[in-house]
N, C-alpha and C positions, 0 to 999 in steps of 0.2 A: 381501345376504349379510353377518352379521354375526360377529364372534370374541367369545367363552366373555373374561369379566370378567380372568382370570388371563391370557391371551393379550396382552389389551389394556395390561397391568400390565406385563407384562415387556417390553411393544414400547416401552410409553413412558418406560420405568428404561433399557434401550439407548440410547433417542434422545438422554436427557437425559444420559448417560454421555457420548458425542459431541460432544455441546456443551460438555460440561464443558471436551474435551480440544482445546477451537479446532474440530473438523471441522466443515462444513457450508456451506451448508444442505443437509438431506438432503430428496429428491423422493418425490414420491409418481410411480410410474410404474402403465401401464394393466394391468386385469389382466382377464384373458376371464371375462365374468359366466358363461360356464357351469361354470367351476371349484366344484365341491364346497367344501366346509368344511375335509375332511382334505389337499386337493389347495392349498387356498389356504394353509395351515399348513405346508406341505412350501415353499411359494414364498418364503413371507416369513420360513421357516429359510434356506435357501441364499442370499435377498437379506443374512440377517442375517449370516451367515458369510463371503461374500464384503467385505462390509464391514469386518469385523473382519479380516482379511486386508491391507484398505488401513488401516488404524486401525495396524495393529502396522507395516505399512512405512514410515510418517507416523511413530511414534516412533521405531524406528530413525533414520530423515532427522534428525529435532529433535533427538533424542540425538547423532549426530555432528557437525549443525553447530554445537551448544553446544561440546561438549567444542574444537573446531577455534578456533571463536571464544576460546574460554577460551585455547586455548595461544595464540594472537593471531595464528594462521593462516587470517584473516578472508577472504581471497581465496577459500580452499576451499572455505570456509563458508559464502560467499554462492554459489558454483560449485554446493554441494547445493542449495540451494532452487532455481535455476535449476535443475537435474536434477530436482528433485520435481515442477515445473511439468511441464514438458517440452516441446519443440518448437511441441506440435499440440495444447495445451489448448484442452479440451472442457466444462470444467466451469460453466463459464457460455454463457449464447446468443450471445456475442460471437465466441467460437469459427466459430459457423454466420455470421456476418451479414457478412461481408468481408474480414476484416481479414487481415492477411498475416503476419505475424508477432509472436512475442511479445516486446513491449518492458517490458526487466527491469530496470534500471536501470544508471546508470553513473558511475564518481569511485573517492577516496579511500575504502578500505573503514575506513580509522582515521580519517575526516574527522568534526573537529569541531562542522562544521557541514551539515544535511542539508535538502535543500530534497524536499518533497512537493508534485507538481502533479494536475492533476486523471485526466487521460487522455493517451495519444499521440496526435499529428494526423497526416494525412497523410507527411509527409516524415518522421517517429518512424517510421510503420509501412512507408515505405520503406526507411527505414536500421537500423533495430532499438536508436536509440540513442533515450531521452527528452529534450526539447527540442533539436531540429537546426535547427527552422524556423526561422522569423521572431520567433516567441515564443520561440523559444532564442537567437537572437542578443541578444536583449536582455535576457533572461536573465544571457547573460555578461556583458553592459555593465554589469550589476547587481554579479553577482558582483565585475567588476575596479573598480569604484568602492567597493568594500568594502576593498579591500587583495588581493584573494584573487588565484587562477585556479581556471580548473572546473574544474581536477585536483585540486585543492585541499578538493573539497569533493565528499558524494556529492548524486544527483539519481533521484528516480524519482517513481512518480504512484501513485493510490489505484489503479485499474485498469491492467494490463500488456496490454490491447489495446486495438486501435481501433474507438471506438463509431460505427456507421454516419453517414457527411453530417458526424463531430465533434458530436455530441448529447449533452449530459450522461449520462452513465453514470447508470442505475437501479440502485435502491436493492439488488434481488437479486445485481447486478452487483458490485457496491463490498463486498458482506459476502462473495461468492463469492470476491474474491483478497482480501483484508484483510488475511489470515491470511498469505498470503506478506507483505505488506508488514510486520506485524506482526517476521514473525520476521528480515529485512532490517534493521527498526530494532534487534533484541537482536542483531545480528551485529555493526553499523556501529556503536552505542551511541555517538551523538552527544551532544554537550553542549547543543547547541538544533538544532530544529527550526523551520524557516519553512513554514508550509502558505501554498499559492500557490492565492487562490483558494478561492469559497466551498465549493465542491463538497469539497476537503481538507479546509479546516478542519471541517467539520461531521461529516465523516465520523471525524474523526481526535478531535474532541473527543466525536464524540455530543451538539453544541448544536445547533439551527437555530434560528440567532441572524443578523440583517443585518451585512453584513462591516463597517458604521459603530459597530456594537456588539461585535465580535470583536478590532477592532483596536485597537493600544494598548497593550496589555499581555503579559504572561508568564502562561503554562499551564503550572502542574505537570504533566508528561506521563510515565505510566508505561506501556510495551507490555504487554499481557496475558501471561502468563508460559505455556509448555507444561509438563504436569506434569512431562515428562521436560528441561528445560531445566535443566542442571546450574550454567549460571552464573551470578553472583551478581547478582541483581536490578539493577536501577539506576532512577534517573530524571532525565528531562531538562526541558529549559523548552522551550514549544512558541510561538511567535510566529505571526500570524496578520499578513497583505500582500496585496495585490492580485495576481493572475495576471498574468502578461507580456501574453496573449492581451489581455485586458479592459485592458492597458495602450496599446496599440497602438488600441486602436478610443477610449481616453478618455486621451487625453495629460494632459491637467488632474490627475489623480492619482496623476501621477509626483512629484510633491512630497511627500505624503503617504506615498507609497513610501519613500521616503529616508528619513523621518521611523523609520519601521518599521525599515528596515534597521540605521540609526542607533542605534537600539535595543538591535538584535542585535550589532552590532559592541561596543559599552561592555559588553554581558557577558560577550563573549568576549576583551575588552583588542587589538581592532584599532584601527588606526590609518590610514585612507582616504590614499592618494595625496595630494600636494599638490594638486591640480588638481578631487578627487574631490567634486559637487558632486549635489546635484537633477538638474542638467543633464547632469550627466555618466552617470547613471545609464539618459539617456532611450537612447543609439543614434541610431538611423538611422531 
């Protein structure tokens, strides 16, 4: 069963309208081959209507937590995109495959500095906080060898649930919440950014590049803007480190980590503890 040239034209000027505005990815869903022409045309009106239905609730949501973040009521603001999620997100297969909860992130909503990690593990998707584990205790070893505390600073991951066994999150997965994350970074508008781990960085820069070629240096980082985002653009530096996880099973490159963080501290004019070393950064 095929649709009339003009059909086709105005399905793909919608879809690409969509994308324009951050939504997506949108699905193709089944449809009973014995539907007629006129019947198939009546489906893919009302699929196209409901849509545009979530399309204007989604600008509504971006228009308030700009205008919120704008008055620097950042808390609110991150409170809507938590509410735009919502409890029992379904919009990726992460949704169906275990996971308990949605971990949204957690810190300073005016923090300078934001750390992006891959996914929640276990003990995240028990507690709904990102890094509680093991990979978050060292995490904070990180943090307090910087000069900081985690209050000090925000934390969340490319994906807000937990991928089955801890499995790298797929590629449908990562562009499925992005967009939250996206709009998380224009609320927080940090000064740098550390992606922890390749899975961040690649996603956050769009490289797949090996993390011995990621590292090292400063990324102009600018979040995708929504057309209805009323606040004034910005951009940050994006620093690219080894995962806490992949720190833990490879001790040897906690050195190297320092070296990164090191980094990030001189551009932000911190100053590490007296005691604050390589070593001090490992934990336990």
């Amino acid at each position: 069963m095929t649709l009339d040239p003009a059909s086709k034209s105005a399905i793909r000027e919608r879809i690409t309208f969509y994308r324009e505005l951050g939504v997506g990815p949108l699905y193709r869903r089944a449809v009973d081959a014995g539907l007629q022409s006129q019947d198939l045309g009546e489906v893919l009106v009302d699929e196209l209507s409901a849509v545009t239905d979530e399309i204007s609730a989604y600008q509504e949501n971006v228009a308030q937590e700009s205008y919120l973040a704008t008055s620097e009521n950042r808390e609110d603001a991150l409170r809507v995109i938590l509410d735009d999620i919502g409890p029992n997100c379904q919009r990726c297969k992460l949704g169906k495959l275990g996971r308990k909860q949605v971990v949204f992130g957690t810190g300073d909503p005016h923090a300078e500095l934001m750390f992006v990690g891959e996914g929640p593990g276990a003990d995240e998707d028990a507690q709904g906080v990102p890094f509680v584990g093991r990979a978050g205790q060292l995490l904070n070893n990180m943090i307090a060898a910087m000069g900081l505390k985690r209050e000090q600073v925000y934390i969340a991951n490319i994906v807000k649930c937990r991928p089955p066994g801890n499995r790298t999150p797929e590629r449908d997965e990562c562009d499925t919440c992005s967009p939250f994350l996206m709009r998380q970074i224009r609320v927080v508008r940090p000064k740098v950014i550390v992606a922890l781990g390749a899975t961040a960085a690649k996603n956050l820069l769009g490289i797949n590049d090996s993390m011995a070629s990621l590292r090292g240096r400063f990324y102009d980082f600018s979040p995708p803007r929504a057309l209805t985002d009323a606040a004034v653009p910005f951009d940050c530096k994006l620093a690219v480190t080894y995962h806490p996880a992949f720190l833990l099973r490879d001790p040897r490159q906690k050195a190297e980590t320092w070296k990164d963080l090191q980094m990030v501290m001189k551009s932000l004019g911190l100053k590490p503890p007296p005691r604050a070393t390589a070593q001090g950064a490992e934990g336990s």
